[in-house]
C-alpha positions as CSV (number, residue, x, y, z in Angstrom):
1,X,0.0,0.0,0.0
2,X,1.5,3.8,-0.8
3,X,2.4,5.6,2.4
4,X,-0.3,8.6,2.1
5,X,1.7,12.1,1.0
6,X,2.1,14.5,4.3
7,X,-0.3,17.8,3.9
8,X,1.4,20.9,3.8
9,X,-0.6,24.1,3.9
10,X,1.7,26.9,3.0
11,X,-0.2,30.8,3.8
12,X,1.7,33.8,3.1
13,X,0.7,37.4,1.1
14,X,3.9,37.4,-0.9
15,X,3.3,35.5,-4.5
16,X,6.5,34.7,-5.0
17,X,7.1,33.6,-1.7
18,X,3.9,31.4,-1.7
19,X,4.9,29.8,-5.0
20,X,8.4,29.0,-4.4
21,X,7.5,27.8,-1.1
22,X,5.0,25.0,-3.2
23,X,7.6,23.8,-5.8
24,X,10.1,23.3,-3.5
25,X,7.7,21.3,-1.4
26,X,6.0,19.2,-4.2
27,X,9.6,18.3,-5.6
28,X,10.3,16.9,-1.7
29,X,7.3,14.4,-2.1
30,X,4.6,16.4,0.2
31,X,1.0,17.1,-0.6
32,X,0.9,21.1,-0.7
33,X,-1.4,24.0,-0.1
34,X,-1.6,27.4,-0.5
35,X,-3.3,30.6,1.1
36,X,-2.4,34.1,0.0
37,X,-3.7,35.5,3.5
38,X,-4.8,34.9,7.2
39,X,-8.8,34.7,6.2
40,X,-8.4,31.9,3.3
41,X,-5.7,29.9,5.6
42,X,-8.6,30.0,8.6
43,X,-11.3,28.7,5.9
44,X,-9.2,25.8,4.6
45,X,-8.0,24.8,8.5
46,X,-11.5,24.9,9.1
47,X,-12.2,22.2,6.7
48,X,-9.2,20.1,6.3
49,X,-6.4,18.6,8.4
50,X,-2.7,19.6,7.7
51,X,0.1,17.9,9.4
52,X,2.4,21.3,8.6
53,X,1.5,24.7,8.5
54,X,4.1,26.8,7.3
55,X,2.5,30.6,8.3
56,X,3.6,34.2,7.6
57,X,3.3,36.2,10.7
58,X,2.2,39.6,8.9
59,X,-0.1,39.5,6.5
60,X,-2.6,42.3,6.2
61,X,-6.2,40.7,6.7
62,X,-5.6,38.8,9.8
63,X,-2.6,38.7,11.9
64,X,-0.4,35.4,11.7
65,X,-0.7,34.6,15.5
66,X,-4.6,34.5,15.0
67,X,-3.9,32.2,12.5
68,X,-2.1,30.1,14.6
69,X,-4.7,29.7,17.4
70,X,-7.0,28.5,15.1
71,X,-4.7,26.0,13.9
72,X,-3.7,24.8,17.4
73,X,-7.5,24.3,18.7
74,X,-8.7,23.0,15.5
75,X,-6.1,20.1,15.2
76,X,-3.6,20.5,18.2
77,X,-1.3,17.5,16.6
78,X,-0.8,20.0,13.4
79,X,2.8,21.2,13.7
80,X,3.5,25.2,12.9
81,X,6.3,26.5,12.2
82,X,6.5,30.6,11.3
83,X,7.5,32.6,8.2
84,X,9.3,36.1,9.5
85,X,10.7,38.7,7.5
86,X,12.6,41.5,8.9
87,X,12.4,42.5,12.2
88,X,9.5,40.0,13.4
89,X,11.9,37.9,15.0
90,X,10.3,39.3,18.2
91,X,7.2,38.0,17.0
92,X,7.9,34.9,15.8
93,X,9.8,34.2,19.5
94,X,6.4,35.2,21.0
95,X,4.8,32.5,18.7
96,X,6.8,29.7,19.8
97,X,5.6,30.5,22.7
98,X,2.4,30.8,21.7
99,X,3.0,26.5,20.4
100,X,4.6,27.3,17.3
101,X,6.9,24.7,16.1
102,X,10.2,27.0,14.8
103,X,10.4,30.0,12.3
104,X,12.1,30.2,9.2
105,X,13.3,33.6,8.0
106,X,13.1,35.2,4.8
107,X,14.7,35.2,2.2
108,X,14.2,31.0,2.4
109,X,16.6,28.6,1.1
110,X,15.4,25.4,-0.2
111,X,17.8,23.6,1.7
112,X,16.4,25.0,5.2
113,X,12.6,25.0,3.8
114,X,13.2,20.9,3.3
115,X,15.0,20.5,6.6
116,X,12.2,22.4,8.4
117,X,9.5,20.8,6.9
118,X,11.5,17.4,7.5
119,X,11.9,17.9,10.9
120,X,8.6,19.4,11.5
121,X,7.0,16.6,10.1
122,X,8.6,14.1,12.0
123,X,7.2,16.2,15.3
124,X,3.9,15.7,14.0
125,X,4.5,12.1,13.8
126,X,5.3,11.8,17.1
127,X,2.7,14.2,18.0
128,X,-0.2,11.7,16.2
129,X,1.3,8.4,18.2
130,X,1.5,10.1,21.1
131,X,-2.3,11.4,21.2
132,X,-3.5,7.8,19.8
133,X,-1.8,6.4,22.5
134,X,-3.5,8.7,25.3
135,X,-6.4,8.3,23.4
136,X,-6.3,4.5,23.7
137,X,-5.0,4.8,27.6
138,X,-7.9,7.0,28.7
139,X,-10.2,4.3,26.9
140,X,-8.4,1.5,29.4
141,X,-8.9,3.6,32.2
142,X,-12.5,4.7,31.1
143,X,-13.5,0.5,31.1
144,X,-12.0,-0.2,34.2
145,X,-13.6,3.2,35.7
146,X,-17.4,1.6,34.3
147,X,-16.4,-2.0,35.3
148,X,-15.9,-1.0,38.7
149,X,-18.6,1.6,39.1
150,X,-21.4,-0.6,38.4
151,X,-20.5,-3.7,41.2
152,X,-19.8,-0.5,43.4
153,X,-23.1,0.7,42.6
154,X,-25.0,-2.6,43.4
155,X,-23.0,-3.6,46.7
156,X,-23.6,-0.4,48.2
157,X,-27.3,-0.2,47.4
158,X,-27.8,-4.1,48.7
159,X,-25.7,-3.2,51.8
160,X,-28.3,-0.1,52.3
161,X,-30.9,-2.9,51.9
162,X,-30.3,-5.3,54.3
163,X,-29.6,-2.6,57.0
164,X,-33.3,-1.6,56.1
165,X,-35.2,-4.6,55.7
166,X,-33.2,-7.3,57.9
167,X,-33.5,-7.4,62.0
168,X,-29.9,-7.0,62.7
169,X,-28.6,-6.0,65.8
170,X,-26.0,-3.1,66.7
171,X,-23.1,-5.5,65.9
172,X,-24.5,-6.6,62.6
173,X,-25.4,-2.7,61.7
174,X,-22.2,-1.7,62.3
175,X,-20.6,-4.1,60.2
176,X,-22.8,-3.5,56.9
177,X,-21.9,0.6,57.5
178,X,-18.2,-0.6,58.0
179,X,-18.4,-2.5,54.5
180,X,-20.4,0.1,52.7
181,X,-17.8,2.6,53.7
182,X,-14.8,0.2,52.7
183,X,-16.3,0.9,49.2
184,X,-15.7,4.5,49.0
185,X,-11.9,4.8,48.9
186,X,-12.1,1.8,45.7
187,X,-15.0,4.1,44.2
188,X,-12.7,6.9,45.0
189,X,-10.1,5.5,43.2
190,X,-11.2,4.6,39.5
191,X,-12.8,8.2,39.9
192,X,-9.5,9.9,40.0
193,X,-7.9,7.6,38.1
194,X,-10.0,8.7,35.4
195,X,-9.9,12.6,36.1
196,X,-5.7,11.9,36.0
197,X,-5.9,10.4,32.5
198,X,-8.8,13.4,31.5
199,X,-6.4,15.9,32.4
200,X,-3.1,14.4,30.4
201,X,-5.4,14.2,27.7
202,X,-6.4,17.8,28.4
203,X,-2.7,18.8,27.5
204,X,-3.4,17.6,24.0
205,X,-7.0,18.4,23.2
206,X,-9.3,21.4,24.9
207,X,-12.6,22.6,24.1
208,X,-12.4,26.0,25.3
209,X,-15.1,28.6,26.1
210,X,-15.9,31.5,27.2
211,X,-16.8,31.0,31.2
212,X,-18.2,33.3,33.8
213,X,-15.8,32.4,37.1
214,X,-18.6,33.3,39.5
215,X,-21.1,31.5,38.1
216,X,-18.5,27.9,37.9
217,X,-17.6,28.6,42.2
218,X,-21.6,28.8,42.5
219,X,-22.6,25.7,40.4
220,X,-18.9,23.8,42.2
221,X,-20.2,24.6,45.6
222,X,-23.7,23.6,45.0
223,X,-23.3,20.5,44.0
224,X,-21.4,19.8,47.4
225,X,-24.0,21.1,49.7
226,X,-25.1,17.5,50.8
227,X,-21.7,16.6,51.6
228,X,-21.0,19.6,53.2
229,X,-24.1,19.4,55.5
230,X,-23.2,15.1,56.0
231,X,-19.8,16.3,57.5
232,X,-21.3,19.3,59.6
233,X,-19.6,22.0,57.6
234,X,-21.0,25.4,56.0
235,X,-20.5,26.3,52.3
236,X,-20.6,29.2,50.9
237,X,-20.2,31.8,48.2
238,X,-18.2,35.4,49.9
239,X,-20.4,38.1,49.2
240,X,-17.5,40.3,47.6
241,X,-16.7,38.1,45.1
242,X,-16.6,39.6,41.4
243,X,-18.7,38.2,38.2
244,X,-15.3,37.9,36.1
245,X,-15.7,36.2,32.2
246,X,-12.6,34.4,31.1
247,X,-11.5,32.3,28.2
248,X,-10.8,28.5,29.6
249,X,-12.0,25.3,29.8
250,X,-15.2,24.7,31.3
251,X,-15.3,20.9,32.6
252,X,-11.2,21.4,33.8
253,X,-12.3,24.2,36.2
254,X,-14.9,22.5,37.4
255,X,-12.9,19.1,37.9
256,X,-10.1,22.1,40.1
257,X,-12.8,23.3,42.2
258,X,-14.5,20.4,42.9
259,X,-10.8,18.6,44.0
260,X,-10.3,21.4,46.0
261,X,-13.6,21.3,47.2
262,X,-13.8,17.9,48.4
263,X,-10.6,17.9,50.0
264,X,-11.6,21.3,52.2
265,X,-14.8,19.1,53.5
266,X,-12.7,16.0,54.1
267,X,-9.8,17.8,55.8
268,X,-11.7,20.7,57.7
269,X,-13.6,20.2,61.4
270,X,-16.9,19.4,62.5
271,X,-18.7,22.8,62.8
272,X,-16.2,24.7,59.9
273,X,-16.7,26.2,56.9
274,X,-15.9,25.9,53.8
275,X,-15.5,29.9,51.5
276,X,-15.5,30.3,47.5
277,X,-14.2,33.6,46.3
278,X,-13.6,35.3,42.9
279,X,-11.9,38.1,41.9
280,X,-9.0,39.8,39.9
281,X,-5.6,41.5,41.0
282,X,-3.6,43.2,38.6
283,X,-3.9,41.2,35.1
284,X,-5.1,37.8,36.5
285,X,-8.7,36.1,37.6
286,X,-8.8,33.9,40.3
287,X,-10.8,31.7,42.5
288,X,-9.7,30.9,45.9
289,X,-11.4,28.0,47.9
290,X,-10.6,28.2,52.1
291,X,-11.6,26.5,54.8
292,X,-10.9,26.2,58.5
293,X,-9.7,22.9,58.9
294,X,-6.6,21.1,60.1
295,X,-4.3,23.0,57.7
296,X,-0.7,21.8,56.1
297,X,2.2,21.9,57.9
298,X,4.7,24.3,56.0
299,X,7.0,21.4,55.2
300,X,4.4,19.5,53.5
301,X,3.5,22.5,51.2
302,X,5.9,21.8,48.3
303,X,5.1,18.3,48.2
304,X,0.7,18.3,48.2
305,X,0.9,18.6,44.4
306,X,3.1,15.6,43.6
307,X,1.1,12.0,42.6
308,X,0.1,9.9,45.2
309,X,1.6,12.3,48.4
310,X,-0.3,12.4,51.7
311,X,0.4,14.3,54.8
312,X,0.3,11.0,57.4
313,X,-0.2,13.0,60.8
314,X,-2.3,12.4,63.5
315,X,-4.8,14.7,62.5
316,X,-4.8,12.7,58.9
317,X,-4.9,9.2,59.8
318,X,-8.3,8.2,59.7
319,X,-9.0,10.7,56.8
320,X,-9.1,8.6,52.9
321,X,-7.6,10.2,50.1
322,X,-6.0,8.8,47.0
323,X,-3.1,11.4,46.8
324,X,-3.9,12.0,43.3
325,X,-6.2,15.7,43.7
326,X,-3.7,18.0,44.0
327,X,-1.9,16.5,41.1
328,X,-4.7,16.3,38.6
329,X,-5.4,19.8,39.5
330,X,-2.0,21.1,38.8
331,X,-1.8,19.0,35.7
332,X,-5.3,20.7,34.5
333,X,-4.1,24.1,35.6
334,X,-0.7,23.8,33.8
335,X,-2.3,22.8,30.8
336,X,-4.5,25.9,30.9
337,X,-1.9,28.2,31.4
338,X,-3.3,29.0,34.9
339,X,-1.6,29.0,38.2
340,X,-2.1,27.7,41.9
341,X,-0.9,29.6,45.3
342,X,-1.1,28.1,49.1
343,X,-1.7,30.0,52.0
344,X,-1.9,27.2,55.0
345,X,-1.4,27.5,59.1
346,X,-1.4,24.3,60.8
347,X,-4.9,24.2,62.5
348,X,-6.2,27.1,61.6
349,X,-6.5,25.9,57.5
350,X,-5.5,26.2,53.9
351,X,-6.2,28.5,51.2
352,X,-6.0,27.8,47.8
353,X,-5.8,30.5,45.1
354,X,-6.3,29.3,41.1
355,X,-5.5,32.3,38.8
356,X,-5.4,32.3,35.4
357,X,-4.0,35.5,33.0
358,X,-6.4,38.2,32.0
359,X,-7.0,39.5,29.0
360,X,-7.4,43.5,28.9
361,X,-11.0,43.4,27.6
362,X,-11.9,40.7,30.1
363,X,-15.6,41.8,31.8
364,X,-16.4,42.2,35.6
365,X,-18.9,43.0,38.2
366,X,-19.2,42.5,41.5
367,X,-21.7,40.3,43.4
368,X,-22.2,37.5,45.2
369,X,-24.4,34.9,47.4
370,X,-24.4,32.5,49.8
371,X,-25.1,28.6,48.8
């Protein structure tokens, strides 16, 4: 069978550069495109896949870098590398950064247009196997997440049965509320397993939106209200937080707060309370979830966010965890671009700020309510 032709899509405003660009690419064996500026390349990555994208950074209809967004959320496997002419070096740096592959300057050679487009290409080779295989991993987990959810399911709901309908004594009641409550760290378990392979897979492929920050820490504590109240702790929204609209994605923030959620209940004391706040400071959003539980000892701090670490105290030793939160919500937060701070006194509590970068249009009002 013939190996299919890699897709090149070539977009530049120069003629000349656009059509030497092509020959010297169809002579090297590759499938090639062309777009004489920013809006046509945006059509065509709408409605095909490239594996290269070889992109002038100023072209007068719309800006290169605009360009490249929509290339990296459409197909975030597609490699990009940057055409610059003099003096967008700058630029074509900020690019990069931006998850642009390399640049190439003008005037091009056809030796360094083949070796870029060589090497590129072998980086979106690697780029394919390596989402097919997180693909195929977060499948895995995904089975074992519903093969174990369901027999959970059942056990706890017959457990929850026979303490209803049967005449058992103390003894007897205690021991079906012992098992039932043996099931929650395995149930525990697949569930994080899963969020862990959601948010490597997060790094690779994000639907994002625009989000109202408020409006996620309302929904996030909400849907903890009955867990709250189980554990004898108060949640709530702080009346000064601000209505702040960012660009993100929607199910990883709500996957943060409710990690950081669940582990201010679990850790915090009988009679606490549990505080969501938004806001902005200088040119970042955040959200900031505190409680007034045990807190973290200072030499724990640096560790929380590392897989599978537990503070084992006395305070801790009865408490489940998996050891897995913190780290699937700095995995999720580093693959937004956002950021996490700590602010902890042992037995006083723990406050954890989530910011992300701001935008200067980005809209705000204040307002808030308790849950």
């Amino acid at each position: 069978m013939k190996a299919q032709k890699a897709r090149i899509l070539v977009v530049d405003d120069e003629p000349l550069v656009l059509d030497s660009c092509r020959k010297v690419l169809v002579e090297a064996g590759y499938d090639v495109e062309t777009a004489s500026g920013g809006q046509e390349a945006i059509d065509k990555l709408d409605n095909n896949r490239y594996d290269l994208v070889l992109l002038d950074l100023k072209m007068p209809d719309v800006d290169g870098l605009e360009v490249l967004d929509r290339a990296r959320k459409n197909s975030p496997t597609t490699v990009v590398a940057m055409i610059t002419g003099y003096g967008t070096v700058e630029t074509a740096v900020e690019a990069m950064k931006n998850g642009a592959y390399d640049y190439i300057s003008k005037p091009i050679s056809a030796s360094s247009l083949e070796m870029l487009a060589k090497r590129a290409l072998e980086t979106a080779r690697l780029q394919k196997e390596l989402a097919l295989a997180q693909r195929e991993k977060e499948n895995f987990i995904r089975t074992i997440y519903h093969e174990f959810k369901s027999p959970i399911a059942d056990i706890t709901l017959h457990l929850r049965t026979l303490k209803k309908v049967l005449p058992l004594d103390e003894k007897q009641q205690r021991t079906l509320s012992l098992c039932e409550k043996r099931l929650i760290p395995l149930k525990e378990l697949t569930e994080d397993l899963l969020q862990m392979t959601r948010a490597q897979f997060t790094q690779q492929q994000k639907k994002m939106a625009t989000v109202d920050l408020l409006d996620l820490a309302k929904l996030a504590a909400a849907s903890h209200t009955a867990s709250a109240a189980e554990a004898n702790v108060t949640i709530e929204i702080d009346p000064a937080s601000e209505s702040i609209s960012i660009n993100t994605e929607r199910e990883g923030i709500m996957t943060v707060l409710n990690n950081l959620i669940r582990n201010a209940i679990r850790y915090n004391k009988p009679g606490g309370s549990v505080k969501l706040k938004t806001g902005q400071s200088g040119d970042s959003a955040w959200i900031e979830v505190s409680d007034t539980g045990i807190g973290i000892a200072e030499e724990h701090q640096a560790l929380i966010f590392d897989e599978f670490y537990r503070v084992r105290d006395g305070m801790t030793k009865d408490i489940y965890g998996t050891g897995l939160g913190l780290s699937i919500v700095k995995r999720i937060l580093d693959s937004l671009k956002g950021g996490i701070a700590l602010e902890s006194e042992l037995r006083k509590g723990s406050a954890f700020r989530v910011s992300f970068p701001l935008k200067s249009d980005t809209h705000r009002k204040h307002g808030g309510t308790v849950v």
